[in-house]
SEKE-370835 format. One record per residue (C-alpha): residue number from 1; x, y, z. Coordinates in pm, 1 decimal. Example, Ala and Ser with C-alpha at 12.3 -4.5 7.8 and 13.67 -1.06 7.14 Angstrom:
2
 num        X        Y        Z
   1   1230.0   -450.0    780.0
   2   1367.0   -106.0    714.0
END
This chain:
374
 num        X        Y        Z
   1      0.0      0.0      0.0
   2    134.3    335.2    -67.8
   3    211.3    566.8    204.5
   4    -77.6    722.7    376.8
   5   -137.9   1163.1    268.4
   6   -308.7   1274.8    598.0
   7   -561.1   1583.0    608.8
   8   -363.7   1760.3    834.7
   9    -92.7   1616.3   1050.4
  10     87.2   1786.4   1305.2
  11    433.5   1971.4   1205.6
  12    710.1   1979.0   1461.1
  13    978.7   2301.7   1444.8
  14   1250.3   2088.9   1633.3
  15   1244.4   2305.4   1963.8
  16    979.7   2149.9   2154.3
  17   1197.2   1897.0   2318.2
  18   1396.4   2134.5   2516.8
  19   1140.5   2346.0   2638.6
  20    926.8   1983.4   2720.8
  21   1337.1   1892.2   2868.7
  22   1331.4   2233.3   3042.6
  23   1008.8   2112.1   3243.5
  24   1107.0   1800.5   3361.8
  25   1471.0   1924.0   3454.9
  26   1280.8   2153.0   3708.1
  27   1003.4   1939.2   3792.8
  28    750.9   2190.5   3664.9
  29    528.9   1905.3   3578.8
  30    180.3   2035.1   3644.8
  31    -92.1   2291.4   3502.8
  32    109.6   2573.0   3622.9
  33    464.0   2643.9   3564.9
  34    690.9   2904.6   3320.7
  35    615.4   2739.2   2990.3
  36    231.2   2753.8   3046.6
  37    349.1   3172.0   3124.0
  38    523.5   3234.4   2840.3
  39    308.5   3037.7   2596.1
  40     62.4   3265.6   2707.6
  41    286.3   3582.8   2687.8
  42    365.0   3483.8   2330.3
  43     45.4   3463.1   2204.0
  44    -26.7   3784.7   2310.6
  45    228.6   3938.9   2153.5
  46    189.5   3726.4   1818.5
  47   -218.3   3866.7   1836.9
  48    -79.5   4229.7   1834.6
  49   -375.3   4382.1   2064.1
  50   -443.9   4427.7   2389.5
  51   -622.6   4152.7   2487.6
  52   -497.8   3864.3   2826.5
  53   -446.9   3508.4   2715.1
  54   -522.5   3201.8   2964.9
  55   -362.6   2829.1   2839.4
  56   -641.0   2581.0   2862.5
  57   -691.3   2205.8   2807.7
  58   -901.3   2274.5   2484.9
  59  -1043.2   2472.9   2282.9
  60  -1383.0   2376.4   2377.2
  61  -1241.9   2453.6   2781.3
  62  -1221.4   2778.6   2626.0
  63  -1574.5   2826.2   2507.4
  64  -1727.4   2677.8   2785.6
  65  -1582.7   2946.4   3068.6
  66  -1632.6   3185.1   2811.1
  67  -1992.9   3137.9   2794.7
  68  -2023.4   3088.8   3206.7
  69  -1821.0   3448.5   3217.8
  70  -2106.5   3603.2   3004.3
  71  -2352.1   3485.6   3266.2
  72  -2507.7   3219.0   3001.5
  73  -2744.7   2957.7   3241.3
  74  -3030.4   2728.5   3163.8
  75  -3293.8   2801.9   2948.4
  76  -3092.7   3057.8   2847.6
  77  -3034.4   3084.1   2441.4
  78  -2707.9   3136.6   2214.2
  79  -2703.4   3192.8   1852.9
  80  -2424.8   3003.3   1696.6
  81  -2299.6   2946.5   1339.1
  82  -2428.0   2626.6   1233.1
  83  -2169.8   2516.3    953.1
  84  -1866.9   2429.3   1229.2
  85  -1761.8   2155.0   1424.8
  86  -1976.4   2038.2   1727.7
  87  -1751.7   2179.7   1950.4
  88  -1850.0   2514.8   1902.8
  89  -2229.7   2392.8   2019.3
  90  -2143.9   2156.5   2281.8
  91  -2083.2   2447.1   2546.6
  92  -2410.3   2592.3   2512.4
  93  -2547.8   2280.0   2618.0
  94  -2356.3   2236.2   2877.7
  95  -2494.6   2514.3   3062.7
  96  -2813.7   2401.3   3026.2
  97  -2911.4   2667.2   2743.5
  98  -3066.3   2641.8   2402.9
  99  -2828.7   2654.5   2071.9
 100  -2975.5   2853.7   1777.4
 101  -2867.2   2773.0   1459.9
 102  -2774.9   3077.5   1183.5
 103  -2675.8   3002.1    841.0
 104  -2364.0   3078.0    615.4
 105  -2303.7   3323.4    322.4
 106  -2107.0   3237.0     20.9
 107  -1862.2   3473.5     12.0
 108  -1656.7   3330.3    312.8
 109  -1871.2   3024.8    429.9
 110  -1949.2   3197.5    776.9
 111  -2269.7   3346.4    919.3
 112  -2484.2   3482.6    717.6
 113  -2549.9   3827.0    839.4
 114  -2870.6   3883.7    720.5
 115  -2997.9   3538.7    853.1
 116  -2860.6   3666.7   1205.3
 117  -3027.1   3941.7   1234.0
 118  -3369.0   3772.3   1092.2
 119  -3260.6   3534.5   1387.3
 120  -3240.7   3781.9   1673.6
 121  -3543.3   3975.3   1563.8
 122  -3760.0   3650.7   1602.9
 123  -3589.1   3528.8   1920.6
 124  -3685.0   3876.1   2069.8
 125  -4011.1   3874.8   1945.1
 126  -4079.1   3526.6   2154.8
 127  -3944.1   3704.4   2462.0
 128  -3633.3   3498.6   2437.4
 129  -3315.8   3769.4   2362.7
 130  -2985.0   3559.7   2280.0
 131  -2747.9   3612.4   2537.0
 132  -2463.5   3544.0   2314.9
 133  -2323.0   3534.9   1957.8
 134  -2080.7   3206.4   1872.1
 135  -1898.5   3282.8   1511.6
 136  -1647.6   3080.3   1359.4
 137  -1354.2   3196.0   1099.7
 138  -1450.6   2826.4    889.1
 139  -1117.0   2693.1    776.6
 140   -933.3   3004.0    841.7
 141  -1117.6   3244.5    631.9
 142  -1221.9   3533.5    824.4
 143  -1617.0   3610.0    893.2
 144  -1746.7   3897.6    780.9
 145  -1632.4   4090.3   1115.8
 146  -1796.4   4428.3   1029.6
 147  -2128.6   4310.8    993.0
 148  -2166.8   4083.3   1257.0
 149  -2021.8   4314.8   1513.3
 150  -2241.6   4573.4   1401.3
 151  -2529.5   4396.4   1460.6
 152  -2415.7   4221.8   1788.7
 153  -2346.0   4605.2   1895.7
 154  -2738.0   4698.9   1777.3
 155  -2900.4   4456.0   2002.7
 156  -2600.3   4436.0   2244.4
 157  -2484.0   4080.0   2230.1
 158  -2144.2   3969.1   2319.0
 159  -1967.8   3820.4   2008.0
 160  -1763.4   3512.1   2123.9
 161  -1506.6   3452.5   1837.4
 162  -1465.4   3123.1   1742.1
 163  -1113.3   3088.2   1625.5
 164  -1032.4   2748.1   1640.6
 165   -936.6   2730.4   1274.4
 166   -761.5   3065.5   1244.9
 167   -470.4   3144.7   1403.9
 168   -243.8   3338.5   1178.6
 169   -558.8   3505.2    973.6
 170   -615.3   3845.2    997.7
 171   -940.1   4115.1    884.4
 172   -832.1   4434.7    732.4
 173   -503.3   4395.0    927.6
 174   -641.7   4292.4   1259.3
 175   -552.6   3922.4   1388.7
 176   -850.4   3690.6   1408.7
 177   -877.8   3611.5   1817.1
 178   -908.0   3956.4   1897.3
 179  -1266.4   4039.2   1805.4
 180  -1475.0   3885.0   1982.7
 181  -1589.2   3975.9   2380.2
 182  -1383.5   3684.5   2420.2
 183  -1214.5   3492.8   2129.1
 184  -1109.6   3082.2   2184.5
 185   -850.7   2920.8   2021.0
 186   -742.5   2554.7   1947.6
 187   -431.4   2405.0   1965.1
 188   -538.1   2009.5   1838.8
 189   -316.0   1800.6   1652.0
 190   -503.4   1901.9   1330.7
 191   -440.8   2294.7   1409.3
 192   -191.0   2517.3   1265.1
 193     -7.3   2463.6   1523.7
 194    -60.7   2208.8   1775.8
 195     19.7   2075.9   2127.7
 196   -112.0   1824.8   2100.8
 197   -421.7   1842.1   2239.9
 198   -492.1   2228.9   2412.1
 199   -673.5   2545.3   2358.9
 200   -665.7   2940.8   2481.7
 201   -931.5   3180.2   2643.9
 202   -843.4   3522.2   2467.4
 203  -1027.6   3823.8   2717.0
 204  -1059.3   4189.0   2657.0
 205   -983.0   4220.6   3033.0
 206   -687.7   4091.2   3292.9
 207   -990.3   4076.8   3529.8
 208  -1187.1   3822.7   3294.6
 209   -872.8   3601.0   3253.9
 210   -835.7   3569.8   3627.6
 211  -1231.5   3499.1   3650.1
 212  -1120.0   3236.8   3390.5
 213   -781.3   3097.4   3544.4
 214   -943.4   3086.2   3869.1
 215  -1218.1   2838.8   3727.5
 216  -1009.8   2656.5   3520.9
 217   -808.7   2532.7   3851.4
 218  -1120.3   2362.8   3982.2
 219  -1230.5   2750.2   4178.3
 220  -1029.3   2700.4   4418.3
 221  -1064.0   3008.4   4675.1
 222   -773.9   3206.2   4822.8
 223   -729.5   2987.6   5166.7
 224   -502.9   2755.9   5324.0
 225   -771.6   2476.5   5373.8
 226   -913.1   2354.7   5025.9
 227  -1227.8   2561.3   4988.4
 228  -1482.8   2607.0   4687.5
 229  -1767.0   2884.0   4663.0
 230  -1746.2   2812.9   4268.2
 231  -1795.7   2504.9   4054.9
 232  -1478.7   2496.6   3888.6
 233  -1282.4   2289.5   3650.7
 234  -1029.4   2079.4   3558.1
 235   -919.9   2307.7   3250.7
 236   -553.5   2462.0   3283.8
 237   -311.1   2379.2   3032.7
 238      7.3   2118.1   3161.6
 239    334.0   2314.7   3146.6
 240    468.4   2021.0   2946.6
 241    228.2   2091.3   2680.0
 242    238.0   2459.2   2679.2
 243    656.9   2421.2   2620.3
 244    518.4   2227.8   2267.7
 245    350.5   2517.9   2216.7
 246    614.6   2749.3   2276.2
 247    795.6   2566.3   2033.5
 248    516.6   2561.3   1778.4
 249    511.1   2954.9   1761.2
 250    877.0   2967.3   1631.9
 251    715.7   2821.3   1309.2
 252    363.6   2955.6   1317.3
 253    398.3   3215.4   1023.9
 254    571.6   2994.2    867.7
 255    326.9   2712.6    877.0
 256     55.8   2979.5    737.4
 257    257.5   3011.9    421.3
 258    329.1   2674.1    400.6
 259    -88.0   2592.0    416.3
 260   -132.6   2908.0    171.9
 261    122.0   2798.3    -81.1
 262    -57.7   2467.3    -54.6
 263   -395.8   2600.4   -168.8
 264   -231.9   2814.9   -442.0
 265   -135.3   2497.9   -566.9
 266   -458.2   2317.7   -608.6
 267   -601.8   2673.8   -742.1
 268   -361.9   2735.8  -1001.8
 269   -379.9   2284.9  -1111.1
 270   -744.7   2327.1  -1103.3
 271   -798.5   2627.4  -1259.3
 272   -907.9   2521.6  -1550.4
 273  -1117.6   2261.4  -1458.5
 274  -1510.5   2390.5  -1409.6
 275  -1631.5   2118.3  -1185.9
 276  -1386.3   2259.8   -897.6
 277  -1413.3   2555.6   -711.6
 278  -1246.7   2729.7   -442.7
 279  -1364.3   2957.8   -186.0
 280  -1188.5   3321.5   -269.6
 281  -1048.0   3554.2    -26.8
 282  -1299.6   3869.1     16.4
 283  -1118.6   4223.9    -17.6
 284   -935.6   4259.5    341.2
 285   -982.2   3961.2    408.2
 286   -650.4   3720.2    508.8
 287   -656.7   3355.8    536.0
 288   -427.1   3111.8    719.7
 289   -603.6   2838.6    470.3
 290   -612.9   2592.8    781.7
 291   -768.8   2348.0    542.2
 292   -780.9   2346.6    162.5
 293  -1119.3   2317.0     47.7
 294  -1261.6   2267.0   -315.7
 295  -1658.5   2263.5   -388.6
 296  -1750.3   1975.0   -710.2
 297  -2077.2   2012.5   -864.0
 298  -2248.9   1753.7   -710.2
 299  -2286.5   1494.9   -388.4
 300  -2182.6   1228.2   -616.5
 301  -1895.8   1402.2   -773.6
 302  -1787.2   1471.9   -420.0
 303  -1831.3   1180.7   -265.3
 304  -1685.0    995.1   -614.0
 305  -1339.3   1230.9   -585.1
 306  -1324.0   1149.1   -185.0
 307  -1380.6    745.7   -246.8
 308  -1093.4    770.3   -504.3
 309   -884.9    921.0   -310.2
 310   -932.3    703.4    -43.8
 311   -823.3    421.9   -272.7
 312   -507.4    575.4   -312.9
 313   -431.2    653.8     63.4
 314   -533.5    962.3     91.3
 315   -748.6   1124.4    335.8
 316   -999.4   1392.3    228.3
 317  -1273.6   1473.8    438.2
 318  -1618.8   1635.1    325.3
 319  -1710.3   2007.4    467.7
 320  -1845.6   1991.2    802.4
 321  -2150.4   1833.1    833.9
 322  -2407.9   2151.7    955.9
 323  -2506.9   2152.6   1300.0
 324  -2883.0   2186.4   1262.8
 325  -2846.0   1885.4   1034.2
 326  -2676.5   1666.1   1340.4
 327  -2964.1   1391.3   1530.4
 328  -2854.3   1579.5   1853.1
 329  -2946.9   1917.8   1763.0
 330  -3279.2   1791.5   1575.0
 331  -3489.7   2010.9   1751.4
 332  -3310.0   2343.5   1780.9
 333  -3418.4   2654.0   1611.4
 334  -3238.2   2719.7   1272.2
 335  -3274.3   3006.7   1025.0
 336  -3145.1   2916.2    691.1
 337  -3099.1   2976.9    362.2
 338  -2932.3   2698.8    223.7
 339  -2629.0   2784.1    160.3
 340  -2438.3   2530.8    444.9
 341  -2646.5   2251.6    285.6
 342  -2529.2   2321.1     -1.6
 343  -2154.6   2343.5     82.0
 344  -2168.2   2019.6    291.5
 345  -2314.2   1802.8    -14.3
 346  -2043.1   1941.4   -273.8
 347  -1767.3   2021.1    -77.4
 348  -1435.1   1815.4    -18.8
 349  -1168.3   1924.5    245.1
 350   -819.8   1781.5    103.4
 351   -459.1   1712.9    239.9
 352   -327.4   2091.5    362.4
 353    -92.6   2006.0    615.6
 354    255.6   2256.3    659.9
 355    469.0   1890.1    627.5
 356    314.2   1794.6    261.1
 357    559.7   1680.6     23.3
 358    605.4   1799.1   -353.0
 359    561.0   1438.3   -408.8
 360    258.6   1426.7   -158.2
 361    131.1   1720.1   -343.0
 362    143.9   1518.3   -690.1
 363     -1.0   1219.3   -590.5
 364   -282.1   1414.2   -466.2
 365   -309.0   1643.5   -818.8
 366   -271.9   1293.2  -1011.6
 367   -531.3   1103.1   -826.8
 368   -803.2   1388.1   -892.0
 369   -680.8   1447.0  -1269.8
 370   -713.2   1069.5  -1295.8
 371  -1083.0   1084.0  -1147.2
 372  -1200.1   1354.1  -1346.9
 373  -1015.3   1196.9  -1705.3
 374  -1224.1    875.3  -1643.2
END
């Protein structure tokens, strides 16, 4: 069998192992320690804003404190994107409130801004006002920031910025993580850059990153004795894995032009081909093109291209599946327009990561020029 192509495997810069050596030389082997500090210290000065960082176990750690710091409780509701991984819904529900599902636009995939506002004028008029806005930069391409601030600012909801996907993107100049009320980021083996498993809680204020440290170390209250007027949890980053990530942002920029020169490639051996597509970058905005994504014209074309690639050992994976699509979230409100259906039965999500090979690259080129010559 020939070598496997993965989606997106993680990319090591060679100078995690002494920072990782560093911690167990000083027995800083806990979720505390000076890697977990400066991991967060660089990421605030790679985000270029003033905004406090807090190193978390996920993340979807990071969404969940940042919905419990906007006061979010049961019954409560939350308008989220629904084209995005579960993780960005999961939170909601585990705070007992209601997920409400809004749409994408074609121009970058994300919330539809139109369908959000149709969404909060309806909630209000049933005497339920969201208490929050979840928006995700899909696969590294910005959301359209302007408009859905300016409507979160009109009915004054908190935007939390979903930026799993997009570290190293930017909006008219400005770094993706630092426009939302809070922003999250994930650092999953899949990510730009990875450690392994780990996420961060990016807050406008030093006093909402304490709220969040403080609850992310299981609440536990300033006292010799162990004592708890908080539910807290189990969600500070391990200074082991925050010296991986210290490592990781040597490379980070680097990584972003590998994953961009990567998509240029596709574009420019596809170009002439008119049953791809690929998903443009709107003026101002900057992708870290996280994932490489083409749109066929059809389910079957799709699903064809990913089979046959699967036959030669490579992994592509279809768009996320929508969330108001998903068995669990079968009875959520949604406000839709078609356009994330649409994108999940024609789109294809193929091999991106920073490591690919020219060869890799060719394989993958040959395999689709093969499918489409047949």
């Amino acid at each position: 069998m020939k070598p496997k192509i993965w989606l997106s495997s993680p990319h090591m810069s060679g100078t995690e192992q002494s920072y990782i050596n560093e911690a167990f030389d000083s027995n800083w082997v806990a979720p505390l320690g000076p890697n977990v500090t400066g991991f967060e210290i660089d990421l605030q000065s790679y985000l270029k804003a003033d905004r406090h960082v807090s190193a978390l176990a996920s993340g979807t750690s990071a969404l969940h404190l940042s919905l419990i710091l906007l006061g979010v409780g049961n019954g409560d509701e939350v308008i989220c994107q629904s084209k995005t991984f579960s993780a960005s819904a999961n939170p909601i529900v585990y705070q007992g409130a209601n997920p409400v599902f809004v749409d994408s636009e074609r121009d970058t995939w994300n919330m539809c801004p139109i369908q959000l506002e149709i969404a909060i004028k309806d909630r209000i008029s049933k005497g339920k006002k969201p208490k929050a806005i979840i928006a995700v930069h899909l696969y590294g391409m910005p959301y359209k920031v302007d408009e859905i601030n300016e409507i979160a600012i009109k009915y004054e909801i908190p935007v939390v910025e979903d930026s799993a996907e997009s570290l190293g993107s930017h909006y008219k100049g400005q770094n993706c993580g630092t426009f939302g009320e809070f922003s999250i980021l994930s650092f999953n083996g899949n990510k730009i850059i990875t450690t392994s498993g780990g996420g961060a809680l990016v807050s406008k204020t030093l006093k909402n990153k304490e709220k969040a440290v403080f609850l992310a170390t299981q609440a536990r209250d300033n006292a010799p004795h162990y004592l708890h007027s908080h539910i807290g949890y189990n969600y500070r980053m391990s200074n082991i894995i925050a010296g991986i990530g210290r490592g990781q942002m040597t490379i980070l920029d680097s990584h972003v032009a590998k994953r961009r020169a990567n998509h240029e490639f596709y574009a420019n051996a596809f170009k002439q081909n008119e049953n791809i597509t690929f998903l443009q970058e709107p003026q101002g905005h900057f992708s870290n093109r996280w994932l490489s994504c083409v749109l066929l014209n059809s389910k079957s074309t799709r699903e064809g291209l990913r089979l046959a690639l699967e036959k030669e050992n490579i992994e592509s994976r279809p768009l996320w599946k929508p969330m108001h699509q998903q068995p669990v979230f079968k009875d959520a409100p949604r406000y839709l327009n078609g356009v994330s259906d649409d994108l999940f039965e024609k789109g294809l999500c193929l091999p991106s990561g920073s490591n690919l090979t020219d060869n890799e690259r060719d394989r993958v080129i040959t395999t689709i020029k093969s499918y489409f010559s047949i």
